[in-house]
ZAFI-15028 format. One record per residue (C-alpha): chain; residue in three letters; x, z, y. Coordinates in steps of 0.05 Angstrom, whole numbers. Last residue first. Layout:
BEGIN
{A ALA {X Z Y}},
...
REM end
This chain:
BEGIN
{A UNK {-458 499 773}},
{A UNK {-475 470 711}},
{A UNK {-441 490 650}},
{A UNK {-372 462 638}},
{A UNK {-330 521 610}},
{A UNK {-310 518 680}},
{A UNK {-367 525 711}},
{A UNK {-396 589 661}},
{A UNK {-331 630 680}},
{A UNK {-342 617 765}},
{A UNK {-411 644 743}},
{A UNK {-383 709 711}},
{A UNK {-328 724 772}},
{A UNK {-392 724 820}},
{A UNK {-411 666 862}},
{A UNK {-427 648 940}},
{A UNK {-450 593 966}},
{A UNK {-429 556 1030}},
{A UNK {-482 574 1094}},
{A UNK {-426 573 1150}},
{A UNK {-445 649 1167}},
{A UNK {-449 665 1097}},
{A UNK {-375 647 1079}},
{A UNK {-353 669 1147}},
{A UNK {-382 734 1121}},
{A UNK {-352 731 1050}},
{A UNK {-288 713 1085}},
{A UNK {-291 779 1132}},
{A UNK {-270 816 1064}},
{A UNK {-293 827 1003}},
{A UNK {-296 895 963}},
{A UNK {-309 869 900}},
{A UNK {-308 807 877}},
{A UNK {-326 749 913}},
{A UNK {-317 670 887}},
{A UNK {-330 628 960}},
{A UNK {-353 555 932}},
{A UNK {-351 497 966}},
{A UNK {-306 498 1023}},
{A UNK {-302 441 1067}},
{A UNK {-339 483 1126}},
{A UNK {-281 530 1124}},
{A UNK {-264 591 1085}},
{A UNK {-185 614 1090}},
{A UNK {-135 617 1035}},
{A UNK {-146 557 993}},
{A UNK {-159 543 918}},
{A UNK {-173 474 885}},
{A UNK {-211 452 830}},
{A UNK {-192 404 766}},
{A UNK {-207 452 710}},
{A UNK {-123 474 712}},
{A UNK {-133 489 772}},
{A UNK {-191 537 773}},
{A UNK {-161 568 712}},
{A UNK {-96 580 751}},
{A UNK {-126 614 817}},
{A UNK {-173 659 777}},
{A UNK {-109 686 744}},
{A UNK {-65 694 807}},
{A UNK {-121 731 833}},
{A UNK {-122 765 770}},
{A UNK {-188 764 735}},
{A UNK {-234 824 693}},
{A UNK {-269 851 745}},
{A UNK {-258 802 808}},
{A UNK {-219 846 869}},
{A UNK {-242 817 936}},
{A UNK {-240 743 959}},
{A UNK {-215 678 929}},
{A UNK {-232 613 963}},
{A UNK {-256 555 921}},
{A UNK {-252 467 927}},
{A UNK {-291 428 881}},
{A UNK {-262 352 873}},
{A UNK {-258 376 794}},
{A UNK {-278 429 772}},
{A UNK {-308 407 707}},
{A UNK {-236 375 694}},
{A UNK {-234 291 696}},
{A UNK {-165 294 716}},
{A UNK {-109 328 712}},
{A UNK {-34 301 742}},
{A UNK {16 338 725}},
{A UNK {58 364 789}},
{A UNK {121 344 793}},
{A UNK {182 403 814}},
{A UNK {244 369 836}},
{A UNK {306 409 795}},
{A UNK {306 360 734}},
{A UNK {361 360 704}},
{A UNK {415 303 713}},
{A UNK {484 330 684}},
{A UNK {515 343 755}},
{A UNK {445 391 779}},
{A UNK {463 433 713}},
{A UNK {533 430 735}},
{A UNK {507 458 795}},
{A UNK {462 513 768}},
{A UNK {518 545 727}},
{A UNK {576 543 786}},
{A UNK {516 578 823}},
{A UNK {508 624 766}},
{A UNK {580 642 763}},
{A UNK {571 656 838}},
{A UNK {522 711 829}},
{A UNK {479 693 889}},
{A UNK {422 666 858}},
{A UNK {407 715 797}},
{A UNK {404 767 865}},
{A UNK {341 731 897}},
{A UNK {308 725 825}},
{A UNK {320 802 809}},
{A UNK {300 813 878}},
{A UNK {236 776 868}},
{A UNK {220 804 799}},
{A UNK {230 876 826}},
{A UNK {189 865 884}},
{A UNK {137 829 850}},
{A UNK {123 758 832}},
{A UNK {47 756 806}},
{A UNK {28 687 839}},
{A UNK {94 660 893}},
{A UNK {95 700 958}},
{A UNK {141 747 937}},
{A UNK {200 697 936}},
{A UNK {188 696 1008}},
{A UNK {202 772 1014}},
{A UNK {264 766 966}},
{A UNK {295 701 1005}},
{A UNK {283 638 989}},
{A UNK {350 594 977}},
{A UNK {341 589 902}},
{A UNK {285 574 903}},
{A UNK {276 517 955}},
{A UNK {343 499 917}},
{A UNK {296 496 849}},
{A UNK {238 451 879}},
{A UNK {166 456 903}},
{A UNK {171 523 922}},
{A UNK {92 544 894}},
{A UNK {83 512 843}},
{A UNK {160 514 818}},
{A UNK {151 603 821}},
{A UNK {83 599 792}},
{A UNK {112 561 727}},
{A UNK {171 609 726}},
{A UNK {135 668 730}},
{A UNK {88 636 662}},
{A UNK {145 609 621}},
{A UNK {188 679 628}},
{A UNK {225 695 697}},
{A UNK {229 780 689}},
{A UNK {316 787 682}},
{A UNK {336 693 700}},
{A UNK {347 672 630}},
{A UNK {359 600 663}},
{A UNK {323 569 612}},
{A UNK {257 594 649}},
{A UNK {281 551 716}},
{A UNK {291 491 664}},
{A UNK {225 500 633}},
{A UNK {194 510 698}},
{A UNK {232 438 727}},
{A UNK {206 393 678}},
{A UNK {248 381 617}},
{A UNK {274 308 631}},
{A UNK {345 332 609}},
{A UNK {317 357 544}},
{A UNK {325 277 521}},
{A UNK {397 286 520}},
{A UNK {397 348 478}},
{A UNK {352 320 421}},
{A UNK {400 252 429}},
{A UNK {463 298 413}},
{A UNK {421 333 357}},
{A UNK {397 263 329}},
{A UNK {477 230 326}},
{A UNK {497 299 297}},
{A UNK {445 292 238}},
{A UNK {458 219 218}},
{A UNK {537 236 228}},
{A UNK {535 291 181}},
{A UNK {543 364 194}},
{A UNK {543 420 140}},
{A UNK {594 452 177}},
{A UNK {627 426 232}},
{A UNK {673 377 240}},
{A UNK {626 326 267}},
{A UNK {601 357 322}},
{A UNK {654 336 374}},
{A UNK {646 258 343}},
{A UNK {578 263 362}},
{A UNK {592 282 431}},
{A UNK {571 349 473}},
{A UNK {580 340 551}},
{A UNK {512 365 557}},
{A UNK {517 435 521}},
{A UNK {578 447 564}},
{A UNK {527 472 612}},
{A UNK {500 531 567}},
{A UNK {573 554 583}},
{A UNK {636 567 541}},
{A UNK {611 508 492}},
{A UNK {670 474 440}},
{A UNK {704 546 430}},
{A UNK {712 535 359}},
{A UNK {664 605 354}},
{A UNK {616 579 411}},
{A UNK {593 511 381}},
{A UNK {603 548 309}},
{A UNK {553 606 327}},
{A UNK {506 557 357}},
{A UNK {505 513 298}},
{A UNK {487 565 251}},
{A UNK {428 592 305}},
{A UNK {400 527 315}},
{A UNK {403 479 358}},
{A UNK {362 423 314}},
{A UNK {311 411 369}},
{A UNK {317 428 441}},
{A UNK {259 451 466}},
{A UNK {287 467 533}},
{A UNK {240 522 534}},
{A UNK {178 540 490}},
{A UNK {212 508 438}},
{A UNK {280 544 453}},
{A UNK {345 514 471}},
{A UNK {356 553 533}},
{A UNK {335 621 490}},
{A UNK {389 604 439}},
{A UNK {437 585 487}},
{A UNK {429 654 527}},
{A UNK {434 685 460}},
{A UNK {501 653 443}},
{A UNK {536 673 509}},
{A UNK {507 742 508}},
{A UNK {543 742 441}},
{A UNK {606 711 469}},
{A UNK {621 758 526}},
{A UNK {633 711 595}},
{A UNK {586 763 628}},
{A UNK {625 832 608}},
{A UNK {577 880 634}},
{A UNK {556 892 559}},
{A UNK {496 932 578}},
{A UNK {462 1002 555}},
{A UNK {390 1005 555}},
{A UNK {334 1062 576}},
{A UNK {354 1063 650}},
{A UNK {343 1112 696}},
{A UNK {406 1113 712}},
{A UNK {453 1051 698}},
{A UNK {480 1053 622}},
{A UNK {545 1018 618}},
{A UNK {592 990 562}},
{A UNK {659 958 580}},
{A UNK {679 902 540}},
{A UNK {705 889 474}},
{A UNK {680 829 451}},
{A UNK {629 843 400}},
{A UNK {620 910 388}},
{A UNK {614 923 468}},
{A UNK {656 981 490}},
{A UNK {624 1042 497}},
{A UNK {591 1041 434}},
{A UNK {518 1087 419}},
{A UNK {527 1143 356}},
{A UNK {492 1142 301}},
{A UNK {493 1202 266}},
{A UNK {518 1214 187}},
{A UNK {473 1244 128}},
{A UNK {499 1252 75}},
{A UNK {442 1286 28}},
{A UNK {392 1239 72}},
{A UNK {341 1273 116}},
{A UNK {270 1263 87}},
{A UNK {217 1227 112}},
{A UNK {239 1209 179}},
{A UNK {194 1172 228}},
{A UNK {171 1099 243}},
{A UNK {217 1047 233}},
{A UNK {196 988 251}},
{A UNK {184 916 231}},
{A UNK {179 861 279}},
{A UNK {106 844 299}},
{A UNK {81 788 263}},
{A UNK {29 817 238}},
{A UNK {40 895 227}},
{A UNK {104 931 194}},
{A UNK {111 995 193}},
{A UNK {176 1037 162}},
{A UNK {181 1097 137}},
{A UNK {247 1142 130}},
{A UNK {291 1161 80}},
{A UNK {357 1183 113}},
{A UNK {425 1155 106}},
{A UNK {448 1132 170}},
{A UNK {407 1186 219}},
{A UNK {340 1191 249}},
{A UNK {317 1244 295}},
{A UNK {268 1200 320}},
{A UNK {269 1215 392}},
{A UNK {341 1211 388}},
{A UNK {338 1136 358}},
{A UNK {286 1128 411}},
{A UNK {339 1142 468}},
{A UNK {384 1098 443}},
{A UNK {346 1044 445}},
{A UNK {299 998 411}},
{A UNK {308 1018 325}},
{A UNK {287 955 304}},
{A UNK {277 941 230}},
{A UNK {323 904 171}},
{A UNK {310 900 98}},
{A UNK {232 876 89}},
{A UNK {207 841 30}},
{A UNK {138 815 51}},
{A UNK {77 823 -4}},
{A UNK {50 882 47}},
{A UNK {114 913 59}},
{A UNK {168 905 -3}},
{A UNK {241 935 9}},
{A UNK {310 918 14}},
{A UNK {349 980 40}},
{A UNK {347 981 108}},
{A UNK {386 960 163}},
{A UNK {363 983 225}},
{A UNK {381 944 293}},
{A UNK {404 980 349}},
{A UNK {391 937 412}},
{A UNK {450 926 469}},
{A UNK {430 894 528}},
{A UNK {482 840 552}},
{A UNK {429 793 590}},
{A UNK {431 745 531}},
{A UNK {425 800 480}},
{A UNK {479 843 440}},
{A UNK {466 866 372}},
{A UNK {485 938 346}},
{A UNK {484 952 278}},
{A UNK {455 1021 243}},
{A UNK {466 1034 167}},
{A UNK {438 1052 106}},
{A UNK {363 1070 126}},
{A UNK {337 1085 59}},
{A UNK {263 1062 39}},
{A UNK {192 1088 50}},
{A UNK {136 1030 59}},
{A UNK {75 1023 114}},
{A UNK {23 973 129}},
{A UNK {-6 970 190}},
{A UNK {-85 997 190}},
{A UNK {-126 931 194}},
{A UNK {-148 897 257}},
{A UNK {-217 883 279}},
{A UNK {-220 820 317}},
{A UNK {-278 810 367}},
{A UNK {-338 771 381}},
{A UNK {-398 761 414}},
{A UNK {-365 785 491}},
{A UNK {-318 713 492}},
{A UNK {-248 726 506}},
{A UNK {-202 724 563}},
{A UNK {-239 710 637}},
{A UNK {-296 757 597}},
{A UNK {-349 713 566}},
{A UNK {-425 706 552}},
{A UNK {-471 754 514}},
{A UNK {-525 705 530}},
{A UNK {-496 647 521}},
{A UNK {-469 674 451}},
{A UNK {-544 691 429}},
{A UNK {-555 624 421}},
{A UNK {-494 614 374}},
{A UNK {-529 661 333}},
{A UNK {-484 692 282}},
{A UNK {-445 747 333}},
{A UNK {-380 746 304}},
{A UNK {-323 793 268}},
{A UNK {-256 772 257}},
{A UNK {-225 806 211}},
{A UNK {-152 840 198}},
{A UNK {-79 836 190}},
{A UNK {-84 770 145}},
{A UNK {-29 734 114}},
{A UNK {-41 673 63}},
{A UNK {-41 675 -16}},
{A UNK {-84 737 -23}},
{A UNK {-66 800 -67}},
{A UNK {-38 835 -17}},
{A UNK {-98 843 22}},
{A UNK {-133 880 -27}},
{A UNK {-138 956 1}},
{A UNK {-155 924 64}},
{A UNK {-198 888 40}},
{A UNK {-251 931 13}},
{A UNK {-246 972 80}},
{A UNK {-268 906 121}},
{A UNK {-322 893 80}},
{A UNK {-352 965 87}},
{A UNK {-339 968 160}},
{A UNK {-377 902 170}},
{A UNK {-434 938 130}},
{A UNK {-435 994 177}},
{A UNK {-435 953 242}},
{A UNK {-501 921 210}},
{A UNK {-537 850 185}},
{A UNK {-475 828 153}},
{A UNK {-460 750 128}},
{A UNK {-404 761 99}},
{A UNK {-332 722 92}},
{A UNK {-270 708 47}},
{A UNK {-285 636 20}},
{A UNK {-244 614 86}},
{A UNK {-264 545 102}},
{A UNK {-225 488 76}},
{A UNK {-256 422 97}},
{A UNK {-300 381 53}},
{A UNK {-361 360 104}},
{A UNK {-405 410 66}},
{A UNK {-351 465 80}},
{A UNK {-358 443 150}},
{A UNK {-435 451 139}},
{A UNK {-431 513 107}},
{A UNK {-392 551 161}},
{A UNK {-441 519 219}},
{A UNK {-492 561 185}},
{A UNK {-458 619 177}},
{A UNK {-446 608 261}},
{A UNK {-524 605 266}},
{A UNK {-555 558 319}},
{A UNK {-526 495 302}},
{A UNK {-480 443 346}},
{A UNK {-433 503 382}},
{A UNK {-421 473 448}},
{A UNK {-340 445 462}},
{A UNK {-371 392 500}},
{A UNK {-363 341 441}},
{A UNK {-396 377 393}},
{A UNK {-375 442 358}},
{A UNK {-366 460 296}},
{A UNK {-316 532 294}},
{A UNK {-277 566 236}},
{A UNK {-231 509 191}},
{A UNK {-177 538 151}},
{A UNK {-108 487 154}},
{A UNK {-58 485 99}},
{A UNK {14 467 121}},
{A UNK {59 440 63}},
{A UNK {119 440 101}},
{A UNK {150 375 77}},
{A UNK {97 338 120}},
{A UNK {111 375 184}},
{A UNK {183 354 170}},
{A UNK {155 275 164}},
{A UNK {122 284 235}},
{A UNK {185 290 265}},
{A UNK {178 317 334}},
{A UNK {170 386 311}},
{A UNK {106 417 329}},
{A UNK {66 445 279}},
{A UNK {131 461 231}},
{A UNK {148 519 286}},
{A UNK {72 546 295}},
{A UNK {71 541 216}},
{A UNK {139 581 211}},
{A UNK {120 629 260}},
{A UNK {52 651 227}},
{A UNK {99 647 160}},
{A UNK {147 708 186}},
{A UNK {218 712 206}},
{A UNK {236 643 199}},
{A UNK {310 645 171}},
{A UNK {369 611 201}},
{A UNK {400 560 172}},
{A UNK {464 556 114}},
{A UNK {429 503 77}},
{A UNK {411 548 18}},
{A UNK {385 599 66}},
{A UNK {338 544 99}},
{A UNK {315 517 19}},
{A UNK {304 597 9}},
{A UNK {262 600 78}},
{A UNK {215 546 64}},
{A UNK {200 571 -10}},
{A UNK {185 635 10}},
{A UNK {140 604 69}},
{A UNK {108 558 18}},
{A UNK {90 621 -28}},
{A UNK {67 661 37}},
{A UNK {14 607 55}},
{A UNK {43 568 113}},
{A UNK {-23 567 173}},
{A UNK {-61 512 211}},
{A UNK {-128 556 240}},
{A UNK {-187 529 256}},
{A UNK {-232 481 305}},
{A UNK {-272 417 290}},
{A UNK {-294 371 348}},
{A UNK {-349 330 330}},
{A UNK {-375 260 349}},
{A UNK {-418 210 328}},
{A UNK {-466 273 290}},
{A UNK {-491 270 215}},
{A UNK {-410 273 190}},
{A UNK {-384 254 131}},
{A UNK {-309 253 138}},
{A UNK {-255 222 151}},
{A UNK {-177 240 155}},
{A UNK {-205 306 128}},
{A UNK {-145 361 151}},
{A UNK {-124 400 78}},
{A UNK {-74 354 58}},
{A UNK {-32 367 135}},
{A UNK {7 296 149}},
{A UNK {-42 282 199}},
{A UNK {-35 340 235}},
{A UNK {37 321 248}},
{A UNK {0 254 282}},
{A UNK {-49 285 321}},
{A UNK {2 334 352}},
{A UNK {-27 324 419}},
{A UNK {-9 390 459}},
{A UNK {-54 439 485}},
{A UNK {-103 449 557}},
{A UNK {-143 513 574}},
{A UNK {-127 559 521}},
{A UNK {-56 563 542}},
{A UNK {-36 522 485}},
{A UNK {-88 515 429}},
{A UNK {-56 461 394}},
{A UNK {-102 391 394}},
{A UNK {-108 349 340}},
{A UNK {-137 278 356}},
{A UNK {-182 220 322}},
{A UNK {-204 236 258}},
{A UNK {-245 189 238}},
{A UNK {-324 201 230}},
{A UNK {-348 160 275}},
{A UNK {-315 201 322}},
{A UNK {-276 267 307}},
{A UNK {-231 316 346}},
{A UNK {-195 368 312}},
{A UNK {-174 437 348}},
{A UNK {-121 466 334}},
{A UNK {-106 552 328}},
{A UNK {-37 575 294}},
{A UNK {-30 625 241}},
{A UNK {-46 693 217}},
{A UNK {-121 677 180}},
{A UNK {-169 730 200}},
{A UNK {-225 750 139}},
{A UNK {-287 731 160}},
{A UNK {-347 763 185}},
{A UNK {-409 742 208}},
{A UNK {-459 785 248}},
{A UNK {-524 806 252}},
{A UNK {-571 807 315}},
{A UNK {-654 835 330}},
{A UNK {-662 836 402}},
{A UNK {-656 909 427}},
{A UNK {-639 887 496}},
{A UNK {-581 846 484}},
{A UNK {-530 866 527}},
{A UNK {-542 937 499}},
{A UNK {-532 920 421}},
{A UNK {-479 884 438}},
{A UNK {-452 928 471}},
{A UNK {-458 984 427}},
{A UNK {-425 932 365}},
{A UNK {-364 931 415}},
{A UNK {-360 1007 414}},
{A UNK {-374 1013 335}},
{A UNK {-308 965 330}},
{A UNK {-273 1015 378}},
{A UNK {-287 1080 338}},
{A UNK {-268 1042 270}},
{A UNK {-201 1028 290}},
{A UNK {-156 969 319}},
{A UNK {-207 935 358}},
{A UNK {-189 872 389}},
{A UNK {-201 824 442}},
{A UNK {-205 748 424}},
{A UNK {-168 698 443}},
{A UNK {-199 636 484}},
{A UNK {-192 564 455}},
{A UNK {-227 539 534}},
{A UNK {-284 481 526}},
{A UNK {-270 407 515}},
{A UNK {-189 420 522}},
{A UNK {-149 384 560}},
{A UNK {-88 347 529}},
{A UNK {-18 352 541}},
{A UNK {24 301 508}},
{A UNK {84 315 467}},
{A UNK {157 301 463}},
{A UNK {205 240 447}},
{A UNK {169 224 385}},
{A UNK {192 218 312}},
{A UNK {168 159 273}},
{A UNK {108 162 222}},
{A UNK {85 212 180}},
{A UNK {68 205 100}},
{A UNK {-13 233 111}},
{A UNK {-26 155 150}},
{A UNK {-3 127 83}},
{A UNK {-69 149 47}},
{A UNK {-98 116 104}},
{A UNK {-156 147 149}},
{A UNK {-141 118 212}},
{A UNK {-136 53 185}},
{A UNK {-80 -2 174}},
{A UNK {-97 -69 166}},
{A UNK {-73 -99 230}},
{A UNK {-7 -72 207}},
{A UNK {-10 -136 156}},
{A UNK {63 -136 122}},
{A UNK {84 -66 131}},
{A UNK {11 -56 114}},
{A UNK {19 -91 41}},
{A UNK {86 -51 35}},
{A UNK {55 14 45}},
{A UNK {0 0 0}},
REM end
């Protein structure tokens, strides 16, 4: 079949046994809008809170008559599908809830995703969850281990990982499995009016739904589900740390309606974290990209919830006293999610027992070791040492990042070790021939990391102000901080009160920014960075067709549940705009409480005002 469409490509469907192979690897991916926002849900981590959310229910429905679904929670990644006709058409990751990335043609390669289906609507958009089952992920990291690579650390990270790597053929060898949870049409609305419902008909339409679920008609009876697996957990092929628990009628979801984060009809009910005894046999230090050094626990190898678990962190120094632990004590360890396992208390004190006691010169290259006061962490103050060199690379290559793939861990240590990169800058004057004597490097596989670092130069400018490792910039700062300057010398040259101005930058985020500037090894680092072509001119992307769109908002008082720097982005990213001062081109004035003399100029000019909840409703696409 392959070589008959070779030969006629004009023969070649959607649907195509060959279409689940993968095709060529991509330069990057394409953001996409979503039909109605992939919101998380809140949580409830004990019985106390889950009876809380059922109370509100109960009271923001006025006695109406309600049951619930629930469903064991699948630990993986949220996509949406898109069908029309019948074809699957695009796969969307969740992203920021408000827009994701195309991976259509990864998701293609994923058994479990119906390249077409029977379907009694023209167009459906199928949401649920792509995760590695713990077998695949087992498998995954002993052919990574056997290869010398670094090991995922859990298989939620592994599927988000395989999800979105430019080759669709790895996604392929990763034997993803996907769960299917919401039907909805087009619009992102719910097509039938009980969730179970909508269940049975995905089922019906041969995707995987998780066999793991009840149709409750009380609290109690969710409880009751929820304890029976718990105690079973470990006997299922995927991870779970909990349910997810949902009002059935989608009806009755309009009328419970939304917070800005999560819809008020459901929640997830997380289970106890689970918990093992083993032997703490010794205490390493690791230094970070900012010199912090973390005590790391290593443990004797142990099993946590079908995991085998032989390193935990330990923080700080101060925790380790807080603890009372020493090398050579018993002592119980948690581990929940994807949360990093760690140790909890002492047991018992070990018969030779030994304290751990915090360097003063760094463990890795010697340097002086300082705690400032009122600190928690102690710093290698040492900024050419190699280990904050290595982590700084690491987080610069990241997916979130500079996305850089095929940096990994292995080849960062060598790159650093044979002294080939002293500075995340050398990165770019990499050759193949440079990489070549490495190990477990071939010329097919240096030729592709040298292109995957060439093509990061046309990063936009907030994943290269994140790279920098700038203390407090993450994704988010840094995308408010480009918004708002424009560009990274405007940045760079602002000073701490101007930097302030910028969407949830702080005094200590704006000095730290102000002060990351004039450090003259980090000049030397941004302008070899400027030399090697990145891209320091901030371009906006372009949305259109968002239910906001051609609307413009101003922002007064404190909303409940919204930022102002929060309300600002989601009216954005649905197409509006938001300016400081109400004029007759003003459409909508969103008050919260305690507004000031905008609401009156507001109602003096006759432009309507809404709450926090209806600003919600027009952006999920509801009439205004």
């Amino acid at each position: 079949l392959q070589e008959l469409e070779r030969q006629y490509p004009e023969l070649i469907t959607p649907d195509s046994p060959t279409q689940r192979v993968g095709g060529a690897p991509r330069e990057g991916f394409v953001k996409v809008r979503h039909s109605s926002p992939m919101l998380s849900l809140d949580n409830a981590f004990n019985e106390a809170e889950l009876r809380d959310f059922d109370r509100r229910v109960r009271e923001l429905l006025g006695g109406e008559p309600y049951r619930y679904v629930a469903e064991l929670k699948l630990d993986g990644v949220s996509m949406a599908a898109r069908y029309e006709n019948g074809v699957l058409v695009r796969a969307i990751t969740r992203g920021d809830g408000i827009e994701g990335e195309d991976v259509t043609e990864n998701a293609r390669t994923i058994r479990s995703i119906p390249l077409r289906i029977e379907s009694r609507w023209p167009a459906i958009e199928v949401r649920g969850e792509v995760i590695m089952t713990k077998r695949a992920f087992e498998r995954l990291n002993a052919e990574r281990a056997a290869q010398g690579l670094p090991l995922y650390a859990n298989p939620r990270n592994s599927a988000a990982g395989s999800l979105r790597v430019l080759d669709p053929k790895i996604t392929a060898e990763r034997k993803l499995d996907y769960y299917a949870y919401f039907l909805l049409g087009p619009d992102g609305q719910p097509l039938l009016d009980s969730h179970w419902e909508c269940l049975q008909e995905l089922e019906r339409m041969q995707f995987k739904v998780n066999p793991h679920r009840k149709l409750c008609n009380t609290v109690d009876e969710v409880l009751e589900f929820a304890l029976a697996w718990e105690q079973r957990r470990h006997e299922l092929p995927y991870e779970t740390d909990g349910l997810v628990v949902k009002v059935d009628s989608t009806a009755q979801w309009a009328r419970l309606g939304w917070t800005a984060k999560a819809p008020r009809w459901a929640i997830a009910y997380k289970f106890t974290a689970q918990q093992a005894e083993t032997v703490l046999e010794n205490i390493e230090v690791q230094v970070g990209r900012t010199g912090v050094l973390t005590p790391v626990a290593h443990l004797r190898p142990v099993q946590v919830g079908g995991v085998t678990v032989s390193r935990a962190t330990l923080h700080n120094e101060d925790e380790i006293k807080r603890l009372g632990v020493q090398i050579g004590d018993v002592v119980l360890i948690e581990r929940s999610g994807d949360v990093i396992p760690k140790v909890v208390r002492v047991v018992r004190p070990g018969e030779n027992r030994r304290p751990f006691v915090m360097p003063k010169q760094c463990p890795v290259c010697g340097g002086k070791v300082v705690r400032e006061e009122g600190e928690v962490a102690s710093r290698c103050i040492n900024t050419s040492c190699p280990a904050r060199l290595k982590e700084s690379i690491r987080h610069f290559a990241s997916r979130g990042v500079m996305d850089i793939d095929g940096l990994g861990e292995a080849l960062i240590d060598q790159l650093v070790d044979r002294g080939l990169v002293k500075s995340i800058a050398d990165l770019y004057r990499l050759r193949v021939e440079d990489l070549l004597p490495l190990e477990r490097m071939g010329r097919k596989l240096a030729t592709k990391i040298i292109k995957n670092i060439d093509a990061s130069r046309q990063r936009p400018l907030p994943r290269v102000l994140a790279g920098l490792g700038i203390p407090f910039v993450g994704e988010r700062t840094a995308q408010f901080l480009a918004e708002t300057f424009g560009s990274l010398d405007a940045i760079a040259q602002a000073d701490v009160e101007t930097l302030m101005t910028a969407p949830e930058v702080g005094p200590k985020v704006a000095r730290s920014i102000y002060d990351f500037f004039r450090e003259p090894r980090n000049k030397e680092l941004v302008e070899r960075l400027r030399q090697e072509g990145l891209q320091f001119e901030y371009k906006p992307v372009e949305r259109r067709g968002g239910p906001l769109e051609g609307l413009t908002f101003v922002l007064t008082g404190t909303l409940p549940n919204l930022s102002r720097a929060e309300a600002r982005k989601l009216i954005e990213d649905a197409g509006g705009k938001v300016t400081d001062s109400v004029s007759r081109k003003t459409n909508y004035v969103v008050a919260g409480a305690d507004p000031g003399s905008k609401l009156d100029r507001a109602r003096e000019l006759g432009i309507p005002v809404i709450d926090e909840a209806k600003l919600l409703e027009m952006i999920r696409g509801q009439a205004a």
